[in-house]
C-alpha positions as CSV (number, residue, x, y, z in Angstrom):
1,X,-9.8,-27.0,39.9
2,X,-9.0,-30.3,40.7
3,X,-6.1,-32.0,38.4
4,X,-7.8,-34.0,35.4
5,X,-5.6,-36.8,33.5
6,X,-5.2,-37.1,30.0
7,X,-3.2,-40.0,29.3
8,X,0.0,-40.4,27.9
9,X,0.8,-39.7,24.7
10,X,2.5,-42.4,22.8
11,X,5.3,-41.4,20.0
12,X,4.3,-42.3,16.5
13,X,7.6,-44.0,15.8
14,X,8.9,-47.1,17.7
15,X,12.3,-47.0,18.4
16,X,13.0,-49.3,15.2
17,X,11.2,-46.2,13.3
18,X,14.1,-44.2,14.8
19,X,16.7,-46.6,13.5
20,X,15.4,-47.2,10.4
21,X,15.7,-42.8,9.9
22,X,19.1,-43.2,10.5
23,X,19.3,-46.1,7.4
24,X,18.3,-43.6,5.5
25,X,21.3,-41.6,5.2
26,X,25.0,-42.8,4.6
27,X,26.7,-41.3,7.4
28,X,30.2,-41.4,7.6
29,X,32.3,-44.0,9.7
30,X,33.8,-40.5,10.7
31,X,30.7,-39.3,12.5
32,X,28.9,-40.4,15.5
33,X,25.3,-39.4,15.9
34,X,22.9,-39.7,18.5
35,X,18.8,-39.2,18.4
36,X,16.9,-39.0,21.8
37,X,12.6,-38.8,22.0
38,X,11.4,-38.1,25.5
39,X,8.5,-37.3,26.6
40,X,8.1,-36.2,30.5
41,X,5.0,-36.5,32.5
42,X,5.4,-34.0,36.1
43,X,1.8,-35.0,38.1
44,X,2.6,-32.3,41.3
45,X,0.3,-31.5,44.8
46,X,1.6,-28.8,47.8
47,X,-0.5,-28.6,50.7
48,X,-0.1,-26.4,53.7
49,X,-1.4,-27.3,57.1
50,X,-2.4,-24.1,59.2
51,X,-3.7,-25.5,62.4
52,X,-4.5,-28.5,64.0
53,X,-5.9,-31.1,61.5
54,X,-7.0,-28.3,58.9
55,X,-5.1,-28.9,55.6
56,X,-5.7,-26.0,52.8
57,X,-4.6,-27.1,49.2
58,X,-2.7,-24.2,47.3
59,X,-1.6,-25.7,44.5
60,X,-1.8,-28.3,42.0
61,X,-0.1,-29.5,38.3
62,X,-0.2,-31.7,35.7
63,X,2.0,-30.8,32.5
64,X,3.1,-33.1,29.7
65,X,6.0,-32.3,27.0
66,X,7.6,-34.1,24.3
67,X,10.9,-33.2,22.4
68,X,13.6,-34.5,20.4
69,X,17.2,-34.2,20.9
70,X,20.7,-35.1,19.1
71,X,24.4,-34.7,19.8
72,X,27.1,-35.3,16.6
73,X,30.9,-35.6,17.1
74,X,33.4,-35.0,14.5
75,X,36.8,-36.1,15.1
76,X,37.1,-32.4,16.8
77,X,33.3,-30.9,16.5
78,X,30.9,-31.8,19.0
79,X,27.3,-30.1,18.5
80,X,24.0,-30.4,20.6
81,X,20.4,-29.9,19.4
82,X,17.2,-30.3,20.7
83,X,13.5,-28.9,19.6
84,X,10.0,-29.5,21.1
85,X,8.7,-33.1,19.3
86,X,7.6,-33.0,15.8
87,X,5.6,-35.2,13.5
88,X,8.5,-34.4,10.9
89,X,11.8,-36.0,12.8
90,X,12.7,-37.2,9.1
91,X,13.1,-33.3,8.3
92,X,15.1,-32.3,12.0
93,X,17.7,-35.9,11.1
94,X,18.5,-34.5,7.6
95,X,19.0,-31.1,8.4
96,X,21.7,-32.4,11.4
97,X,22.8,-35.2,9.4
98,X,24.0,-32.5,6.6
99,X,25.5,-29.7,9.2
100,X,27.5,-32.8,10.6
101,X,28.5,-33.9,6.9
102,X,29.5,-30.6,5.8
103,X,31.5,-30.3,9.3
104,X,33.2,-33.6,9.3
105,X,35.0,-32.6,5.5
106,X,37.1,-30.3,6.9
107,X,39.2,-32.5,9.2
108,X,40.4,-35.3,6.8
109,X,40.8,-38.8,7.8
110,X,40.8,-38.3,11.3
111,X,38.6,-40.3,13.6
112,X,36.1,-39.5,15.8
113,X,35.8,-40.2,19.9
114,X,35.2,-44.3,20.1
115,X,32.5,-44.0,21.8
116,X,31.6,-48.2,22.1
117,X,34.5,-49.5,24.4
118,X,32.0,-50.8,27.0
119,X,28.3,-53.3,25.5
120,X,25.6,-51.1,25.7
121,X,22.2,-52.1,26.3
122,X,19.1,-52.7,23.8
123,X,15.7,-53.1,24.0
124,X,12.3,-52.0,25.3
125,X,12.5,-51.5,29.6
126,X,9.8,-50.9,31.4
127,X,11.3,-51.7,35.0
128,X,8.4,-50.9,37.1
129,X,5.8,-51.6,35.2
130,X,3.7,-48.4,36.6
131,X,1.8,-45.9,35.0
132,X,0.7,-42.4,37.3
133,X,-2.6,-41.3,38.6
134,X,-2.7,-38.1,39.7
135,X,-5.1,-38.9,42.8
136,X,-2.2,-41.0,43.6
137,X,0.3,-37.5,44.4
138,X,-3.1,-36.8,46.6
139,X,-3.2,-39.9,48.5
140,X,0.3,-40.1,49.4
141,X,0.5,-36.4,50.7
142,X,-2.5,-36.9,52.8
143,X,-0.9,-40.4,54.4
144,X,2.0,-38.3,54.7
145,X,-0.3,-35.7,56.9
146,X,-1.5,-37.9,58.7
147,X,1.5,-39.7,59.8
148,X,2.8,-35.8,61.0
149,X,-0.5,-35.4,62.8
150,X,-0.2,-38.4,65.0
151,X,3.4,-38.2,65.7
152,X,3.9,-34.0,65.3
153,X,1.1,-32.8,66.9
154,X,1.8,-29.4,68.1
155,X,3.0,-28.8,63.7
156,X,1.6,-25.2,63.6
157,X,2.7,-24.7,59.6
158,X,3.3,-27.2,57.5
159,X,3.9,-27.2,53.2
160,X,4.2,-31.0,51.8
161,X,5.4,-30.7,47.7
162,X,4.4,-34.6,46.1
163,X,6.1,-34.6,43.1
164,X,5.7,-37.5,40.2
165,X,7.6,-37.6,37.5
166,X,7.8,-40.1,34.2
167,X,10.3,-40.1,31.8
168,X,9.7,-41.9,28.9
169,X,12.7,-42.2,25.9
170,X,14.3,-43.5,23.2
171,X,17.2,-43.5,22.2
172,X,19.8,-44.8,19.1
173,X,22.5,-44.1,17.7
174,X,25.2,-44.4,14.3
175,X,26.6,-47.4,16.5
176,X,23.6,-49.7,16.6
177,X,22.5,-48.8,20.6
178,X,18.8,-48.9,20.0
179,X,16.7,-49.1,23.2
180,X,13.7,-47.3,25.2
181,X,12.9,-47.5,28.6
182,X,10.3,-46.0,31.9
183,X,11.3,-44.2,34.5
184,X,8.6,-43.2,37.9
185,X,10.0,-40.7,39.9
186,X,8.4,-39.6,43.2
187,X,10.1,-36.5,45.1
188,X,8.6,-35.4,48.5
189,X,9.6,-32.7,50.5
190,X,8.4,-31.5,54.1
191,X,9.0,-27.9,55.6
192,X,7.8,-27.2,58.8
193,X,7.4,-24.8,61.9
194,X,7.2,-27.1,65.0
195,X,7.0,-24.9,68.3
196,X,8.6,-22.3,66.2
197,X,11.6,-24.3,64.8
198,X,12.0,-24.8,61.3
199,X,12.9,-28.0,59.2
200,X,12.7,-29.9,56.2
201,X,13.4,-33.3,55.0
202,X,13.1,-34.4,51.6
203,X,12.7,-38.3,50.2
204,X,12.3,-39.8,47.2
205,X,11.6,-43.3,45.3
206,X,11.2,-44.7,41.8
207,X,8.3,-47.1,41.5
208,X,4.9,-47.3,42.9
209,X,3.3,-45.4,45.7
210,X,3.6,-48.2,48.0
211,X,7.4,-47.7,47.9
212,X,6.9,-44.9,49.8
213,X,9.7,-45.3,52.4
214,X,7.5,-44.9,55.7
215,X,10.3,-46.4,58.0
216,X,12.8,-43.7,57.0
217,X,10.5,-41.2,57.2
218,X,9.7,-42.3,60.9
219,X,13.2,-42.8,61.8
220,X,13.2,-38.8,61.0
221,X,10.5,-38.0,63.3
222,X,11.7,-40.3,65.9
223,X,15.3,-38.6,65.5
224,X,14.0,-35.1,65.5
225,X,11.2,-35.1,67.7
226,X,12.8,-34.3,71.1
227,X,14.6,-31.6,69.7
228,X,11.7,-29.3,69.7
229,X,11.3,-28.3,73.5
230,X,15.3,-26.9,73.7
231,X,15.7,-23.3,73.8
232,X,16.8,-21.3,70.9
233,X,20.0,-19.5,70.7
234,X,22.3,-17.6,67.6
235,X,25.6,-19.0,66.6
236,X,27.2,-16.4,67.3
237,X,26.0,-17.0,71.3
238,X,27.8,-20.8,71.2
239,X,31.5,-21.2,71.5
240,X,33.5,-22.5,68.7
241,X,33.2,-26.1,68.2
242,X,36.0,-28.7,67.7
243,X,34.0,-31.3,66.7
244,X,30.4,-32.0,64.9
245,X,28.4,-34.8,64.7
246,X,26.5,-35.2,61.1
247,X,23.2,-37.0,60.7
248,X,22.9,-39.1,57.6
249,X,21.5,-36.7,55.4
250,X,24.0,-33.8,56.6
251,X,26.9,-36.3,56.1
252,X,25.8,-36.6,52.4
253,X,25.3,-33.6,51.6
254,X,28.6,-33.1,52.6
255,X,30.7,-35.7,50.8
256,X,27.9,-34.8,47.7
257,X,29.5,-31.1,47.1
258,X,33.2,-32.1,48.9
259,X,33.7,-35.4,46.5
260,X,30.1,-36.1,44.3
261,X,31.1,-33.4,42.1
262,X,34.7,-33.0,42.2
263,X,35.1,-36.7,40.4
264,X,32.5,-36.2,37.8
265,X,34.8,-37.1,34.3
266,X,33.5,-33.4,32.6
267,X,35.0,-31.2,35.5
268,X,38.0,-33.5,35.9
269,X,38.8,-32.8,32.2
270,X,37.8,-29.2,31.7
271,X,40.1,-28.6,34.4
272,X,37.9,-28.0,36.5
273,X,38.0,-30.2,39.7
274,X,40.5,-29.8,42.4
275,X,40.7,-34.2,41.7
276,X,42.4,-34.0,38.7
277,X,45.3,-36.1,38.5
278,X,44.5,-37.4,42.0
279,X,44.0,-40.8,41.5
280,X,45.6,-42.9,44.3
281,X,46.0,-40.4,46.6
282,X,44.6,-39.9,50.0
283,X,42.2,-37.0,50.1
284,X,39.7,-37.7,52.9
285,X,40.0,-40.3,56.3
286,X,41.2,-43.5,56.1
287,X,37.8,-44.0,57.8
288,X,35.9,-43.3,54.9
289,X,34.6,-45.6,51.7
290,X,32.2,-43.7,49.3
291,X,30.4,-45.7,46.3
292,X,28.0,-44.6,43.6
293,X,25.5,-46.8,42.9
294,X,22.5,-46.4,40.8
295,X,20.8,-49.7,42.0
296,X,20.2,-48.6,45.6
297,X,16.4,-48.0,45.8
298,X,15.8,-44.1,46.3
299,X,14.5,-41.5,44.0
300,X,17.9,-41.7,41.6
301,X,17.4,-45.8,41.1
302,X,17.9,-47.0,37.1
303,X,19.1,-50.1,35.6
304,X,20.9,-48.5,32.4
305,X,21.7,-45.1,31.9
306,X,20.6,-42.3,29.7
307,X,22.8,-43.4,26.9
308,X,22.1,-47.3,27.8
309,X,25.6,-48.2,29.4
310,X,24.2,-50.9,32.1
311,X,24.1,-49.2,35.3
312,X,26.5,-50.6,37.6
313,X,28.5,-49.7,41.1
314,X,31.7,-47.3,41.5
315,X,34.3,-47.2,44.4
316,X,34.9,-43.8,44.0
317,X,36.7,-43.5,47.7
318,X,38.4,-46.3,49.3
319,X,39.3,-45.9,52.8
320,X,40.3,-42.0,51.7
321,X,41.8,-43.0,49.0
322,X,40.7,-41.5,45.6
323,X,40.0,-44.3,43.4
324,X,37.8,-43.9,40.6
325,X,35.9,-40.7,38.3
326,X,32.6,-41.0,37.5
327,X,31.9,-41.4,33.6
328,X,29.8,-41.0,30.5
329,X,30.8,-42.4,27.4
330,X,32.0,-40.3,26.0
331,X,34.7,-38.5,28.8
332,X,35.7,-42.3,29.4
333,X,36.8,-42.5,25.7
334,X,39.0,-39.4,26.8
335,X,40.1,-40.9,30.1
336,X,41.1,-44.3,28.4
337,X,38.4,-45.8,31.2
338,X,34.9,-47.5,30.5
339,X,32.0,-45.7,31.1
340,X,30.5,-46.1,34.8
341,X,26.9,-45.6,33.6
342,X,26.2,-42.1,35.0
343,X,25.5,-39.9,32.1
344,X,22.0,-38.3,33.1
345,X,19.4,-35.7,31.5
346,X,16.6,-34.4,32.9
347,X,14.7,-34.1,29.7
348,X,15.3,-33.5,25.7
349,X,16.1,-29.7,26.1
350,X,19.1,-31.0,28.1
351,X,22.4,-32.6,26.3
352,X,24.1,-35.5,28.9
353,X,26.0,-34.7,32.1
354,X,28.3,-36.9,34.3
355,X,26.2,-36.8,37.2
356,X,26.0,-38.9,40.5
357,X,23.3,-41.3,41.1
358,X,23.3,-42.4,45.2
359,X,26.3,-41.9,47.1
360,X,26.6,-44.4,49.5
361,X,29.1,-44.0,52.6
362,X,29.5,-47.0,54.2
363,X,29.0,-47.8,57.5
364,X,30.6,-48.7,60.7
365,X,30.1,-50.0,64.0
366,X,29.2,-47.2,66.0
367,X,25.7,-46.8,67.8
368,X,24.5,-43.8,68.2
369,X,24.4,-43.6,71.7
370,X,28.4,-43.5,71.1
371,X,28.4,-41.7,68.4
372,X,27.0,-38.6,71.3
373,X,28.6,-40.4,74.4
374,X,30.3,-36.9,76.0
375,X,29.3,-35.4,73.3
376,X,30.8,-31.4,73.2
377,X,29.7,-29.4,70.1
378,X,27.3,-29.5,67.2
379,X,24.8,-32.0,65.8
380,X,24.2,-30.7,61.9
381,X,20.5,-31.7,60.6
382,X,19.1,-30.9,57.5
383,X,21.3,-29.0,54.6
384,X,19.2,-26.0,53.1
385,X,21.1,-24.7,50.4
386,X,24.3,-25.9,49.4
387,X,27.5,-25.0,47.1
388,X,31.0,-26.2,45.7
389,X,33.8,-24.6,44.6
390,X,35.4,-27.4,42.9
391,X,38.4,-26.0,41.5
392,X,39.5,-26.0,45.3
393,X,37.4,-28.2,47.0
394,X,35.4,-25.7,49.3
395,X,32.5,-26.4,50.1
396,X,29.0,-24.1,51.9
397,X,26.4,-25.5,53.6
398,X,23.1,-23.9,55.0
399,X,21.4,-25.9,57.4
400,X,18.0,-26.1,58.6
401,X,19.4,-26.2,62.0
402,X,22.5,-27.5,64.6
403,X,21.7,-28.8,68.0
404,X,24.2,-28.0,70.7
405,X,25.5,-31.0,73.1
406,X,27.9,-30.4,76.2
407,X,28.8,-34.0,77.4
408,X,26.7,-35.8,75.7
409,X,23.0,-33.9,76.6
410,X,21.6,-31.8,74.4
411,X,21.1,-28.1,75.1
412,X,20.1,-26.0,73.0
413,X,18.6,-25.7,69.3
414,X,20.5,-23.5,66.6
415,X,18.8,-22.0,63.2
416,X,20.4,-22.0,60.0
417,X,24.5,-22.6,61.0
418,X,26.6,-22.4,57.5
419,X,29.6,-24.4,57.8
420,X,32.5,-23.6,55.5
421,X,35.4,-25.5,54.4
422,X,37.2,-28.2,52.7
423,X,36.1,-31.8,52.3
424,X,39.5,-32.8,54.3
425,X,39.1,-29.9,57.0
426,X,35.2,-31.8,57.8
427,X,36.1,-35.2,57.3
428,X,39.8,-35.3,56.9
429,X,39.6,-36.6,60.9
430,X,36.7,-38.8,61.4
431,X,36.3,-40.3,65.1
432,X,33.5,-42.3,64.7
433,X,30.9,-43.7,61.8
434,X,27.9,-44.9,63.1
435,X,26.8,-48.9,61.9
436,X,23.3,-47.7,60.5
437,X,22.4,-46.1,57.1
438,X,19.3,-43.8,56.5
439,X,18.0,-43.4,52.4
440,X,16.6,-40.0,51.7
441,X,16.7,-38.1,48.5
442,X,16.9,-34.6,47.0
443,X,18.0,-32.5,43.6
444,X,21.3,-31.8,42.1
445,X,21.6,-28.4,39.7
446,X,24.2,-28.7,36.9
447,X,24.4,-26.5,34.0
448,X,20.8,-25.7,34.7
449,X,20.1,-29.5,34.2
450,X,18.4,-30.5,37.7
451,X,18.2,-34.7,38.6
452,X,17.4,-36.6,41.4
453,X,19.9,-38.0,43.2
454,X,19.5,-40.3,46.3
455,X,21.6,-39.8,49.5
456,X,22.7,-42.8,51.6
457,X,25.2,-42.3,54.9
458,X,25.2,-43.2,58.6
459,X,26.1,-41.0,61.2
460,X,29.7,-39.5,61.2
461,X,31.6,-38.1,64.4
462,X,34.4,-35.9,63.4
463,X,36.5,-32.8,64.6
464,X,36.4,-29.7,62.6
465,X,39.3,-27.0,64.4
466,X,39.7,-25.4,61.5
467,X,36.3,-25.0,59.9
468,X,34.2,-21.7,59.6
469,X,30.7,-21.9,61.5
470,X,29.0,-19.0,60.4
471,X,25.4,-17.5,61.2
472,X,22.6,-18.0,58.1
473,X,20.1,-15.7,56.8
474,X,16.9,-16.9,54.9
C-alpha cells in the first residue's frame, strides 16, 4: 500500500497561548516550570535489492504523534511529566502547577536551581524552511540504488532504510524562554553483501533532499571498493596487532563511547563518568583535539537547543587535555558553568539529556598513502554495535569488518573484529592523523532516549599493544 500524506497537524495554541497558560497561575519565585508541545512526523522507506538491478520494496511508514511534556524543580524536588497531546493543556498545567505548589511548601525559603545564567533564545525558527513528502524518502533511496548499481555492481543483497523525521515544538517556561522552532532529519543506512562480505554505512543530514551528501557517500565506495576481492580469514587466524589504523567513521565511534559520553554533565555528576574531577588533565594524545559542535552540517545540525540555549562550539579535548563537560542548563547551574547548548530529546515522552551533537576530531597533515605507508596490522571499517562502561572508561566495539595490511598492501579481509579497551590504551599513542575529514552520521541510545548524532574524524594511525582484539558473532 503505497504511503499516503496527511499533512501536518498544527497545534491549536501558538506558543504565546502557552505563555499566556502559565499567566494564569501565580507560581512561586521558588518554582521553575517548564511546558514542551511537540509533535513528530517519521516518513520511513527500506528496500532490498536481490539481484542485479531488481529492487523489492518490504516496507514502508508514515506515523504522526503529538504530546505534551513538563519538568518542575523545587529547591530539592525535580519531577517529569509527559502525556499524549490534549485539547485540554489548561487542565494537564493546573494539575502540575498544584503538585509543584503543594511540593515547594515543604522546603521553606530555599531557592531553586538558577536555571538563567546564560540568554536564551525566543522566537518562531524555522531554519530550513522545508516541509516532507513522503515520495521524497522514495526518490532518494532509489538515487541511492542507483549510485550502488553503477559503482557496486556485483551487490548480491542489499537493505537501504530512508528515514525522515520532523520535529516540531514549543517550548516556555516560568522564566520568560518562549520560542518554537523546525527540525528535518534524514537518516540513511546501507547494509550490504558484496562478493559475500558484509557492510554498512550510515549518513545523515538536516534539511532538504538535495543535501544529500553524495560526495561522502562516494568517498565510501571509492574507500571500500577494492577491498572486496581479498580473501577471507578469522581473527583468531591473524597475529596480534600492535598497531591499527581507523577510518573516519571507526575513529569516531571510538572517541564517541571513549570521551562523547564520559563528559556529558549528568554522568559527570551522578558519579558516573570515569572524567569527574579530571578537568586539566591529560587523558588521551597530545595528538588529539576533540570539539562538539552542533553547527557542522550532518544529521545532528541545530541552531538552539531543546531548551533554547543558542547552540554553539565546545573544546572538549585539547591536545589530550580534558578541557570542558558538555551541559544542559540545568547540570551547568550545578557545575557553576554556562550551559553549552546540548540538552536533547527525542520527543515529548522523553525529559532532556546532556547529549553530544557532532564530534569533531580535528585533522592533521597526513595523507593517506602515509597514513598505510608499511603498514603492519589492522584497518577498522564500520562499527556495528557499540558500548561504554563509563565509570572506567572501557569501551566495545563490533565492527563490520578489519582489513589486514603487512607493509603497507593489503591482504586479507576480516568479519566482525571487537576491539576492547580504554580510550588511552586506543588512542593514548597516536602516530599519525590523517589531513582529511569524512561527515557521516548515526544514533546514540541514552536512557532509552535515541538522537542523531553526526560523526566527523579523519583517519588516525595508532598502536594498540595492549588492547583485546576479539572474534564477533552476529
Amino acid at each position: 500500500m503505497p504511503l499516503s500524506w496527511f499533512g501536518i497537524i498544527e497545534p491549536m495554541y501558538s506558543r504565546h497561548d502557552f505563555q499566556s497558560i502559565f499567566d494564569k497561575y501565580e507560581i512561586s519565585a521558588r518554582l521553575f516550570v517548564d511546558l514542551r508541545y511537540e509533535q513528530n512526523t517519521i516518513v520511513k522507506y527500506s528496500f532490498i535489492k536481490k539481484q542485479g538491478a531488481s529492487i523489492t520494496k518490504i516496507n514502508e511508514f508514515i506515523s504522526q504523534k503529538n504530546g505534551i511534556s513538563s519538568r518542575v524543580i523545587t529547591p530539592t524536588t525535580r519531577v517529569f511529566s509527559s502525556t499524549p497531546y490534549t485539547l485540554d493543556i489548561n487542565a494537564f498545567i493546573s494539575t502540575l502547577i498544584k503538585r509543584a505548589k503543594a511540593t515547594n511548601q515543604l522546603f521553606g525559603v530555599k531557592q531553586p536551581l538558577q536555571l538563567s545564567k546564560e540568554k536564551t533564545i525566543t522566537g518562531d525558527f524555522d531554519f530550513f524552511g522545508y516541509r516532507p513528502e513522503p515520495e521524497h524518502a522514495k526518490i532518494i533511496g532509489n538515487n541511492i540504488l542507483m549510485i550502488i548499481n553503477e559503482n557496486l555492481p556485483s551487490t548480491s543483497r542489499l537493505i537501504l532504510d530512508v528515514e525522515f523525521n520532523e520535529k516540531y515544538m514549543i517550548y516556555t517556561n516560568t522564566e520568560g524562554t518562549l520560542f518554537s522552532k523546525r527540525e528535518p532529519v534524514w537518516m540513511v543506512s546501507v547494509k550490504a553483501n558484496i562478493n559475500g562480505k558484509l557492510v554498512q554505512y550510515r549518513f545523515g543530514w538536516v534539511g532538504k533532499p538535495i543535501n544529500f551528501p553524495k560526495d561522502a557517500f562516494m568517498t565510501w565506495i571509492e574507500r571500500t571498493r577494492p577491498t572486496f576481492e581479498l580473501p577471507v580469514m578469522k581473527m583468531s587466524s591473524v597475529p596480534k596487532p600492535e598497531e591499527a589504523v581507523l577510518t573516519p567513521e571507526a575513529a569516531w565511534s571510538i572517541v564517541h563511547e571513549g570521551i562523547g559520553h564520559a563528559v556529558e554533565a549528568d554522568l559527570v555528576l551522578h558519579g558516573k563518568s570515569y572524567l569527574a574531577g579530571k578537568l586539566g588533565h591529560k587523558i588521551i594524545s597530545s595528538n588529539i583535539t576533540i570539539i562538539d559542535d552542533p553547527g557542522v552540517e550532518t544529521a545532528s545540525n541545530y541552531q538552539l537547543d531543546d531548551e533554547g540555549v543558542k547552540a554553539r562550539g565546545s573544546l572538549l579535548i585539547d591536545e589530550g587535555i580534558l578541557a570542558q563537560y558538555l551541559s544542559n542548563r540545568e547540570t551547568a547551574s550545578e557545575l557553576g558553568m554556562i550551559s553549552t547548548g546540548n540538552a536533547r530529546t527525542p520527543s515529548y515522552e522523553h525529559d532532556y539529556y546532556v547529549r553530544q551533537s557532532n564530534l569533531y576530531i580535528e585533522p592533521q597533515d597526513a595523507s593517506e598513502e602515509e597514513l598505510l605507508e608499511n603498514f603492519t596490522g589492522l584497518l577498522f571499517s564500520n562499527s556495528m554495535k557499540a558500548s561504554t562502561d563509563t565509570n572506567t572508561g572501557e569501551i566495545t566495539i563490533m565492527f563490520s569488518h578489519a582489513i589486514q595490511f603487512i607493509n603497507g598492501k593489503m591482504v586479507s579481509w576480516i568479519p566482525r573484529p571487537i576491539l576492547k579497551g580504554t580510550i588511552n590504551q586506543i588512542l593514548g599513542d597516536v602516530l599519525l592523523i590523517g589531513k582529511w575529514v569524512e561527515p557521516s552520521a548515526g544514533y546514540c541510545m541514552k536512557n532509552g532516549s535515541v538522537v542523531p548524532v553526526g560523526s566527523i574524524s579523519p583517519m588516525i594511525r595508532s598502536k594498540i599493544t595492549d588492547v583485546k582484539i576479539m572474534e564477533g558473532i552476529l
